[in-house]
TIVO-2410 file (N, C-alpha, C; in nm, 3 decimals):
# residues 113
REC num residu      c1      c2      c3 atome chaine
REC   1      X  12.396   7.434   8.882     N      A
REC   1      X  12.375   7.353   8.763    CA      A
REC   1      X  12.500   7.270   8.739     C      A
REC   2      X  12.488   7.135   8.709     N      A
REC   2      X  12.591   7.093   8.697    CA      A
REC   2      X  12.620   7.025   8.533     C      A
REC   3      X  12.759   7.022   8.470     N      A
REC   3      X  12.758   7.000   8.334    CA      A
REC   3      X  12.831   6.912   8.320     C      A
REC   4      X  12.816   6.819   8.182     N      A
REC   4      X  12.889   6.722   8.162    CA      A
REC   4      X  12.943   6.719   8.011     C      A
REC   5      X  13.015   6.604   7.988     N      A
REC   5      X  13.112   6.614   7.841    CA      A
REC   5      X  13.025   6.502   7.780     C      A
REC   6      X  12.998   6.482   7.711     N      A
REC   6      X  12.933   6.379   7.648    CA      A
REC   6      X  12.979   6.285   7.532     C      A
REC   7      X  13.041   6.212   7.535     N      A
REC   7      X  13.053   6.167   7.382    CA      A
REC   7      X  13.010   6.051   7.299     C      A
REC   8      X  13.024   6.040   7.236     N      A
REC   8      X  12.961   5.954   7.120    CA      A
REC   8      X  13.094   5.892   7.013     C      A
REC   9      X  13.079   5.759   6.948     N      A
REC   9      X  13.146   5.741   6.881    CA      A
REC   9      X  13.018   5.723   6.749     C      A
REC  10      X  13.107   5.743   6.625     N      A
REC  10      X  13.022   5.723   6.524    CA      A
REC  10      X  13.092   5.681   6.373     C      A
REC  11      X  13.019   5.583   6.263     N      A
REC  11      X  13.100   5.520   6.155    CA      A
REC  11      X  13.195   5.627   6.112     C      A
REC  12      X  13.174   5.749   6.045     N      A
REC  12      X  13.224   5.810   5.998    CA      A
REC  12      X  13.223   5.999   6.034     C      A
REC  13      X  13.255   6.042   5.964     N      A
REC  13      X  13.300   6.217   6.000    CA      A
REC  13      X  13.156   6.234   5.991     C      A
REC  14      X  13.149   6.210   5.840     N      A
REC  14      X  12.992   6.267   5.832    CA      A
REC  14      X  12.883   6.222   5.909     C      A
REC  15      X  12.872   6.138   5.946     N      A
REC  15      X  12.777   6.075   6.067    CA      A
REC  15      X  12.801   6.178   6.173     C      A
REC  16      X  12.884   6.192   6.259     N      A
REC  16      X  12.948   6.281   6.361    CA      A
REC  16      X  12.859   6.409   6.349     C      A
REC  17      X  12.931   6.443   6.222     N      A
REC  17      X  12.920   6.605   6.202    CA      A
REC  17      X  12.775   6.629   6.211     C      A
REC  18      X  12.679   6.510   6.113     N      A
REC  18      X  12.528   6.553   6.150    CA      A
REC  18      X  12.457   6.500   6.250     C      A
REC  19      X  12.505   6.449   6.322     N      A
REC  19      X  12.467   6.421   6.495    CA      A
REC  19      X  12.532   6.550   6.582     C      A
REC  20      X  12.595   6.592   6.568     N      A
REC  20      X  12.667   6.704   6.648    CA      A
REC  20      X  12.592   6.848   6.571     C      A
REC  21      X  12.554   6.896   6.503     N      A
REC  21      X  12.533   6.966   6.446    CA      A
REC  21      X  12.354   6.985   6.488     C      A
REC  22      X  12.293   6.832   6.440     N      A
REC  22      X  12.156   6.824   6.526    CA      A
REC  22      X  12.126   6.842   6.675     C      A
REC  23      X  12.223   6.779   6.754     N      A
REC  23      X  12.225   6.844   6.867    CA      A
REC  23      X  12.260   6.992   6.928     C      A
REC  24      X  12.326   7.088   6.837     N      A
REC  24      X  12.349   7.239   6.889    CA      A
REC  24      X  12.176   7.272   6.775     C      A
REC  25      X  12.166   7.284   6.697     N      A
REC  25      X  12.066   7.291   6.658    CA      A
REC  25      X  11.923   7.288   6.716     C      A
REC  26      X  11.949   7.208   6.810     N      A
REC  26      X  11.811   7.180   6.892    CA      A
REC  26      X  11.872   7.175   7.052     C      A
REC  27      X  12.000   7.264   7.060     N      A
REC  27      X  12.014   7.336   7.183    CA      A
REC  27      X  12.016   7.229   7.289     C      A
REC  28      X  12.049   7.108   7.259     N      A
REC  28      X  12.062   7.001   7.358    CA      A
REC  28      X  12.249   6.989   7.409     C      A
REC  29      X  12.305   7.026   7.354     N      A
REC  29      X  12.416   7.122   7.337    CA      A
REC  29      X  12.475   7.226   7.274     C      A
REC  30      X  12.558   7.318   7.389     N      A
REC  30      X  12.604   7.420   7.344    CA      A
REC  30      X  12.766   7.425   7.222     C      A
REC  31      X  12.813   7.298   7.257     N      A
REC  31      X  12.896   7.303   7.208    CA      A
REC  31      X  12.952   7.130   7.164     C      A
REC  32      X  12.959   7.130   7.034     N      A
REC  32      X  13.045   6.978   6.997    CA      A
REC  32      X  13.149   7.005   6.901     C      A
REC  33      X  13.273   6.888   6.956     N      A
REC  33      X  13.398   6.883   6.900    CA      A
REC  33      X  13.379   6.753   6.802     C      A
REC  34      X  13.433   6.728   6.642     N      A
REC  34      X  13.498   6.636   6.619    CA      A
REC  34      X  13.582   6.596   6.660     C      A
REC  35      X  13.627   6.463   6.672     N      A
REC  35      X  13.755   6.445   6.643    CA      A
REC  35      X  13.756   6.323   6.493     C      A
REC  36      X  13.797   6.358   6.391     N      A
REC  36      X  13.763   6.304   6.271    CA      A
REC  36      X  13.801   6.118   6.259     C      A
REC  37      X  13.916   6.137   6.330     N      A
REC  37      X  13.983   5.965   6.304    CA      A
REC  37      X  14.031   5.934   6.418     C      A
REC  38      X  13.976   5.806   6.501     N      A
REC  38      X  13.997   5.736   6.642    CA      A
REC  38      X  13.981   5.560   6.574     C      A
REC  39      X  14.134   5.492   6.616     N      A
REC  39      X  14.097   5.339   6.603    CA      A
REC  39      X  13.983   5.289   6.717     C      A
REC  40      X  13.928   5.183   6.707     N      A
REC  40      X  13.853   5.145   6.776    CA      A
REC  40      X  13.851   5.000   6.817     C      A
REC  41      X  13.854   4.923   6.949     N      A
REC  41      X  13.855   4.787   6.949    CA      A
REC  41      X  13.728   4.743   7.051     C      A
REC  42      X  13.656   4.674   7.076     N      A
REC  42      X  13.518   4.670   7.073    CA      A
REC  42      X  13.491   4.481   7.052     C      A
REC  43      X  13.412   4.456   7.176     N      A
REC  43      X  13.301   4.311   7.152    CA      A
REC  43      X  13.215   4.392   7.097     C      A
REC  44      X  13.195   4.291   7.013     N      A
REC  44      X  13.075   4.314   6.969    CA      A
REC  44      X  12.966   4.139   6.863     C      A
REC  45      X  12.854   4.115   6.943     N      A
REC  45      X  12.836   4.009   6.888    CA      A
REC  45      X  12.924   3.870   6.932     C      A
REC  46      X  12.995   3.836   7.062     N      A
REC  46      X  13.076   3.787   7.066    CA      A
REC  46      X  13.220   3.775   6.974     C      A
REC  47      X  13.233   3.891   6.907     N      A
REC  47      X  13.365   3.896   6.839    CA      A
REC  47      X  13.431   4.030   6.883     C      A
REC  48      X  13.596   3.982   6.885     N      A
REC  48      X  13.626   4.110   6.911    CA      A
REC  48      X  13.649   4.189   6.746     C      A
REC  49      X  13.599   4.305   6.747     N      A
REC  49      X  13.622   4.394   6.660    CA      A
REC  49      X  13.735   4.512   6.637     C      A
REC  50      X  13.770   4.588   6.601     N      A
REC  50      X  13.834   4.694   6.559    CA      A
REC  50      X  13.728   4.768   6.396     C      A
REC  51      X  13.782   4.923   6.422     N      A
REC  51      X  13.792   4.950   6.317    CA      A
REC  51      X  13.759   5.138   6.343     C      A
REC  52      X  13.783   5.204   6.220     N      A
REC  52      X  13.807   5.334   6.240    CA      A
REC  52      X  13.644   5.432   6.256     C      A
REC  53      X  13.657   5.500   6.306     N      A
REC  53      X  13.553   5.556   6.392    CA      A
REC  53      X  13.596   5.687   6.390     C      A
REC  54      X  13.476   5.789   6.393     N      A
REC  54      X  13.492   5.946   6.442    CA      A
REC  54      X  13.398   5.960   6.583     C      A
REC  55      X  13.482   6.066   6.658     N      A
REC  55      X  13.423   6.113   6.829    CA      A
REC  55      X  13.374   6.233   6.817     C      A
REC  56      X  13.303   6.258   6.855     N      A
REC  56      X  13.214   6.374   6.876    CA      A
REC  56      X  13.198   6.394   7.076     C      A
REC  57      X  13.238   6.514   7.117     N      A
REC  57      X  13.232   6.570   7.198    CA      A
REC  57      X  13.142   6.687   7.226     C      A
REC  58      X  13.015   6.644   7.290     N      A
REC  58      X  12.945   6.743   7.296    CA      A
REC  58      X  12.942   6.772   7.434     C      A
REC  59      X  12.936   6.921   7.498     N      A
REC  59      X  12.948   6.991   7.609    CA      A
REC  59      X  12.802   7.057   7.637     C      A
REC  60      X  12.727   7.014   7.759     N      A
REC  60      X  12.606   7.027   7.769    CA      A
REC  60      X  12.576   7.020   7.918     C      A
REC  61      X  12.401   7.033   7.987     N      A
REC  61      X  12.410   7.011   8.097    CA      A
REC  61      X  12.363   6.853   8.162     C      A
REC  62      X  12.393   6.834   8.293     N      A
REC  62      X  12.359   6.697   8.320    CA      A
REC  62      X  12.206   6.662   8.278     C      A
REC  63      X  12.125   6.765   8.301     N      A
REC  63      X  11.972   6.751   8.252    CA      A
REC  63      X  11.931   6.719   8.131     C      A
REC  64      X  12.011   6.760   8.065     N      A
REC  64      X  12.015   6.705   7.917    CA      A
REC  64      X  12.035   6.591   7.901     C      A
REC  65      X  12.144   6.520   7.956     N      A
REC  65      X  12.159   6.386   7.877    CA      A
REC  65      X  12.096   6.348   7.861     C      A
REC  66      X  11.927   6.298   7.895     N      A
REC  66      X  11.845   6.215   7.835    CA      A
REC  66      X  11.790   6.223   7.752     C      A
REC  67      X  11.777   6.405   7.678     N      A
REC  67      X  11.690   6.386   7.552    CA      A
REC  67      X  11.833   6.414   7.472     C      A
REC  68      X  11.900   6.427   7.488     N      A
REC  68      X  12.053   6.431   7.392    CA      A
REC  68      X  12.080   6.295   7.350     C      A
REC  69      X  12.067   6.225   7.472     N      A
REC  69      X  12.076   6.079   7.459    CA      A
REC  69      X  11.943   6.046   7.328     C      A
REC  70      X  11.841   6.038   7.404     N      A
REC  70      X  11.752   6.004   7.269    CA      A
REC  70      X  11.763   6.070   7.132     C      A
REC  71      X  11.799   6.150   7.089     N      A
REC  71      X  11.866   6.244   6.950    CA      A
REC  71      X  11.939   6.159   6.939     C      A
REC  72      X  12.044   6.150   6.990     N      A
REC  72      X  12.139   6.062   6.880    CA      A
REC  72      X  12.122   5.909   6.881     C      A
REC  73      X  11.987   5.820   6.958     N      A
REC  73      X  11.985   5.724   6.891    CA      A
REC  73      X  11.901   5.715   6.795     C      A
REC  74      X  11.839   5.825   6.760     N      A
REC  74      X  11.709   5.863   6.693    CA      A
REC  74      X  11.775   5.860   6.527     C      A
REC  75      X  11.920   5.967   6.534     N      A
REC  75      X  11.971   6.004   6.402    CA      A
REC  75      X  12.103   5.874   6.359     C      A
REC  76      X  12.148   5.806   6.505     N      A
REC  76      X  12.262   5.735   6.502    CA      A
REC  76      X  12.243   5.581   6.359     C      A
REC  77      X  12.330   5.562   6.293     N      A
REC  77      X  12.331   5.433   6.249    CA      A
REC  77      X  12.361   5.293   6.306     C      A
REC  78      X  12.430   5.289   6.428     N      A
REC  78      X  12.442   5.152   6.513    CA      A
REC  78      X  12.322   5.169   6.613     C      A
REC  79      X  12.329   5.013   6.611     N      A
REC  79      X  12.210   4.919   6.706    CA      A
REC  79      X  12.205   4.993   6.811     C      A
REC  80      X  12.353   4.967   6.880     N      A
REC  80      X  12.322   5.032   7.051    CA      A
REC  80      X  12.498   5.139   7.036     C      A
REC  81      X  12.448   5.283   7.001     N      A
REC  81      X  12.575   5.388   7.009    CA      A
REC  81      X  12.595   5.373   7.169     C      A
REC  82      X  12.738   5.443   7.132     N      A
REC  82      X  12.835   5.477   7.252    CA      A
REC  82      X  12.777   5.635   7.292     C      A
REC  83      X  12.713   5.647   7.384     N      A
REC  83      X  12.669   5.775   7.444    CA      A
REC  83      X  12.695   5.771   7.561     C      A
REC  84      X  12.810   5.774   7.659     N      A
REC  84      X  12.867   5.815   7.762    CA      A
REC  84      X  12.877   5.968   7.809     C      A
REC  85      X  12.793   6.009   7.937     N      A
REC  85      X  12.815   6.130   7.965    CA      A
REC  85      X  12.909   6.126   8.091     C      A
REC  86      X  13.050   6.218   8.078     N      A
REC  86      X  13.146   6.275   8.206    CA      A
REC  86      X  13.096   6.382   8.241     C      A
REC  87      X  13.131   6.371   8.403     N      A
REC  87      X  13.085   6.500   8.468    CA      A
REC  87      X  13.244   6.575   8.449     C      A
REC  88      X  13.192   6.731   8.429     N      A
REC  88      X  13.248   6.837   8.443    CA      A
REC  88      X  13.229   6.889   8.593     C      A
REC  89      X  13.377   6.898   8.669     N      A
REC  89      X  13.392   6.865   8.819    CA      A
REC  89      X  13.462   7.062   8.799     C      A
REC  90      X  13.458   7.113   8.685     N      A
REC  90      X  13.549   7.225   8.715    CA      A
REC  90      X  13.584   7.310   8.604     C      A
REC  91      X  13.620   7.409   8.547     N      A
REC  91      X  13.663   7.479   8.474    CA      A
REC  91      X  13.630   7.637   8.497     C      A
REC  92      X  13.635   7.723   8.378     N      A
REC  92      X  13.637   7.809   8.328    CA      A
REC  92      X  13.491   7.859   8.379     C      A
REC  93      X  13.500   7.942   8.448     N      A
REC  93      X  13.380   7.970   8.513    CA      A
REC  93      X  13.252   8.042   8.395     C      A
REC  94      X  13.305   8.131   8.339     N      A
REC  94      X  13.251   8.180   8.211    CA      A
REC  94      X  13.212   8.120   8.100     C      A
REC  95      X  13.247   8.011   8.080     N      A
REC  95      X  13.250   7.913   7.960    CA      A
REC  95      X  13.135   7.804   8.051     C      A
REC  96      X  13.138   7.773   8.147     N      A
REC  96      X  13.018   7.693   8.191    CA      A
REC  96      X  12.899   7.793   8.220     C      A
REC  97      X  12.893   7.886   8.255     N      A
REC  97      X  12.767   7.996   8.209    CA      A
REC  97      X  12.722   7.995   8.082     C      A
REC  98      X  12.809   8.013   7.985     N      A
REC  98      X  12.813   8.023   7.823    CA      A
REC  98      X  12.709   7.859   7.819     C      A
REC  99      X  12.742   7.762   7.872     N      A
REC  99      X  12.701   7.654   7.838    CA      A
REC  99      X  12.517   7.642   7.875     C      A
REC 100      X  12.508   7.699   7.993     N      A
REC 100      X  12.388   7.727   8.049    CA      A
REC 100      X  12.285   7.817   7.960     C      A
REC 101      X  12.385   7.905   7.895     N      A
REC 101      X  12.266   7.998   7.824    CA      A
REC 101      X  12.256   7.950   7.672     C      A
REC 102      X  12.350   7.863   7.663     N      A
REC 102      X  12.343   7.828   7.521    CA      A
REC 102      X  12.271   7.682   7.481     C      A
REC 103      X  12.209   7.651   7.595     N      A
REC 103      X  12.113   7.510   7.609    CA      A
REC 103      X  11.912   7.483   7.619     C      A
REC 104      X  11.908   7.440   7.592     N      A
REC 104      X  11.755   7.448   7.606    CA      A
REC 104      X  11.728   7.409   7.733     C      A
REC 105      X  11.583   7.413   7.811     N      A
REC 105      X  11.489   7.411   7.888    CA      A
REC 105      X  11.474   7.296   7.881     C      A
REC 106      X  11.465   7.216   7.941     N      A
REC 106      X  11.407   7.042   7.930    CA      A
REC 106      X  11.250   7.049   7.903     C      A
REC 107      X  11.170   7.022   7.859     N      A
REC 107      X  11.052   6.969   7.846    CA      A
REC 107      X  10.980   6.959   8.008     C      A
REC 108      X  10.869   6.999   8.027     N      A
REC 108      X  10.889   6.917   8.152    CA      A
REC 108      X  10.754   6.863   8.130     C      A
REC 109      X  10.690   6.764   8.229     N      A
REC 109      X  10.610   6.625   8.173    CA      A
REC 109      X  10.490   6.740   8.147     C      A
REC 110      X  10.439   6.836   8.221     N      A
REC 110      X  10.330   6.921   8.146    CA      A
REC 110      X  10.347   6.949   8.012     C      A
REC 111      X  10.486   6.992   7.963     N      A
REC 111      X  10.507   7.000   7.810    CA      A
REC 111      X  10.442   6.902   7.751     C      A
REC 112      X  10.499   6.780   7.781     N      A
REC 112      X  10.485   6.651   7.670    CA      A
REC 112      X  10.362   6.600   7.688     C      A
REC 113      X  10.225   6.636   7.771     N      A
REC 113      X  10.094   6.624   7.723    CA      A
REC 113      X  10.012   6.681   7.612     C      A
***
């Protein structure tokens, strides 16, 4: 099984916290970090932008990203969020088990009939 880091940027803490919170909730990850305050510089609209932003780090498996991905554009407030998933190439052998049992089952297309 292979796992990845996922993150997301979002307007504020509280945005974060209930996007990260909905996702362990519904087991699309086992685990998400705030990080409360990140500057940000960004096109956007043909302008360049800035401005302050919270990160959310959620730790999950590669199979997931796509309905993790759809959750948070489902709950997200911007047009098109930052949902970038990194692969996890290595760690803590116990803590990526932990991640496995602490994740949901994907749907599979028999489910979703």
């Amino acid at each position: 099984m292979t796992h990845v880091a996922v993150c997301v940027t979002a307007p504020s803490r509280a945005e974060a916290e209930a996007i990260g919170r909905a996702l362990v909730e519904a087991r699309l990850a086992a685990s998400v970090n705030i990080v409360p305050a990140v500057s940000s510089f960004y096109w956007w609209e043909g302008a360049l932008r800035e401005g302050d932003e919270a990160m959310l780090w959620a730790k999950t498996r590669s199979d997931l990203v796509e309905p993790l991905t759809a959750k948070v554009k489902a709950l997200h407030s911007y047009t098109c969020p930052c949902v970038i998933a990194l692969p996890i190439r290595g760690g803590n052998p116990d803590y990526l088990a932990w991640i496995d049992a602490e994740t949901a089952t994907p749907p599979t297309d028999a489910d979703k009939a």
